[in-house]
C-alpha positions as CSV (number, residue, x, y, z in Angstrom):
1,X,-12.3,-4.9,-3.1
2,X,-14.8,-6.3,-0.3
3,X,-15.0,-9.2,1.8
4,X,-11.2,-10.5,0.7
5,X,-8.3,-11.6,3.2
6,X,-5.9,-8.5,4.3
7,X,-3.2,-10.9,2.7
8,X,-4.9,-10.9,-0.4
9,X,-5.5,-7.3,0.0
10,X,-1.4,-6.8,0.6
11,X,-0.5,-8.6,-2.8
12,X,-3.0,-7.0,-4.9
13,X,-1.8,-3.5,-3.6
14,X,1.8,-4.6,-4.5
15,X,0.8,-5.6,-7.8
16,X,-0.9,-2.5,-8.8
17,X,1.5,-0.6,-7.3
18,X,4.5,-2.8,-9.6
19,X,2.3,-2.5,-13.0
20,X,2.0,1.5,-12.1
21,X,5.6,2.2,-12.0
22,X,6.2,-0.1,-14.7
23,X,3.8,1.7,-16.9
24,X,5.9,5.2,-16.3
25,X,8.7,5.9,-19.2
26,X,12.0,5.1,-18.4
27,X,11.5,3.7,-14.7
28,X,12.9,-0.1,-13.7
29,X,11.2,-2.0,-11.3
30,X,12.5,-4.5,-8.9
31,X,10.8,-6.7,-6.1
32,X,11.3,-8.2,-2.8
33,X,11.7,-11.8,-3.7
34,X,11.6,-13.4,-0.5
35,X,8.3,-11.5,0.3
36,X,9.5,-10.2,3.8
37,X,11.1,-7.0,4.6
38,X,11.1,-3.2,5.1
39,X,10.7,-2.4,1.6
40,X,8.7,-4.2,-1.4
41,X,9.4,-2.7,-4.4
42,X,13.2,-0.6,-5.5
43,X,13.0,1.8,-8.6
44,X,15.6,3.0,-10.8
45,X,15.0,6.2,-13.4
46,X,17.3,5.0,-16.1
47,X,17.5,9.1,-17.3
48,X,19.2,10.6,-14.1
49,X,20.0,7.0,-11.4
50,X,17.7,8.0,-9.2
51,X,17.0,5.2,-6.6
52,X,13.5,5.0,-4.5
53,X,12.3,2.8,-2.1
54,X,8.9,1.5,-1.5
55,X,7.0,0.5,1.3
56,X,3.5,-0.7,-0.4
57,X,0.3,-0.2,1.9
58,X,-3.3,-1.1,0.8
59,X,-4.9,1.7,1.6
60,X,-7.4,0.6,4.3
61,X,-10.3,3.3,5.6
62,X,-12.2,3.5,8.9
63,X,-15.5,5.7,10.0
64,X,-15.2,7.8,12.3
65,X,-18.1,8.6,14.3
66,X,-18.3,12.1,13.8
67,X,-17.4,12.1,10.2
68,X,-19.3,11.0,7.2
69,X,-16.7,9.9,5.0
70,X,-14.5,7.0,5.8
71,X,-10.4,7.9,6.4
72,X,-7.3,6.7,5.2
73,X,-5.5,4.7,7.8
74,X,-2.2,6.7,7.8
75,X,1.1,4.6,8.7
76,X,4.3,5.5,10.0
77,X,8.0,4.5,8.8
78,X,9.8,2.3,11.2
79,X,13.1,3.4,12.5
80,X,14.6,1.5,9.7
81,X,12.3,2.2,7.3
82,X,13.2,6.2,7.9
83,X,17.3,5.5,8.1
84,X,17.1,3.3,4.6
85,X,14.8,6.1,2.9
86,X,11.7,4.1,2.5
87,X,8.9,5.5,1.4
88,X,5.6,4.6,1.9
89,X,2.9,3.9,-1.2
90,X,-0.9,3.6,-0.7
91,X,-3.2,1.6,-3.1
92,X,-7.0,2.6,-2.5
93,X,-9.8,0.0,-2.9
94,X,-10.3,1.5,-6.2
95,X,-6.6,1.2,-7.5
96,X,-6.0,4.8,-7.1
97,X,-2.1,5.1,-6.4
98,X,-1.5,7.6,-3.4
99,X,2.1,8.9,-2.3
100,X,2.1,11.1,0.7
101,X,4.0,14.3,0.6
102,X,4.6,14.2,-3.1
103,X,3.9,17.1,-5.2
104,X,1.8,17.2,-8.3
């Protein structure tokens, strides 16, 4: 994904990150619908009620001089963000999903 608006880049990270968790068994997704606030996307595991929040983050890269390889731009929870239990989602240029501090 080159040479495209951050905007753009913002909705297209939501949308993968929507048709991601829609794709896993037994979760419900729901959206922001007036597009602004701490969180963008709410799921619901229908097997145990287990509610998450999501913060979705296109999952922009820099250089760094002394490096090679580009790295990920890492961002912080708000205040709020931390109180309310948002979490916060990377999508990668290649539409790799990425969730920090979560075990595989």
């Amino acid at each position: 994904m080159t040479n495209t608006l951050n905007s753009n880049k913002g909705v297209w990270a939501e949308l993968q990150a929507k048709s991601y968790f829609a794709l896993q068994k037994n979760l419900l997704v729901f959206s922001c619908e007036s597009g602004v606030g701490c969180c963008d996307i709410i799921t619901l595991d229908k097997r145990n009620g287990l509610v998450q929040k999501w913060d979705v983050k296109y999952g922009g890269q820099r250089r760094i001089k002394h490096m090679k390889k580009k790295s990920l731009i890492h961002r912080v929870e708000s205040k709020l963000q931390k109180k309310l239990g948002i979490k916060i989602l990377y999508v990668m240029p290649c539409g790799e999903i990425r969730i920090p501090n979560e075990k595989k």
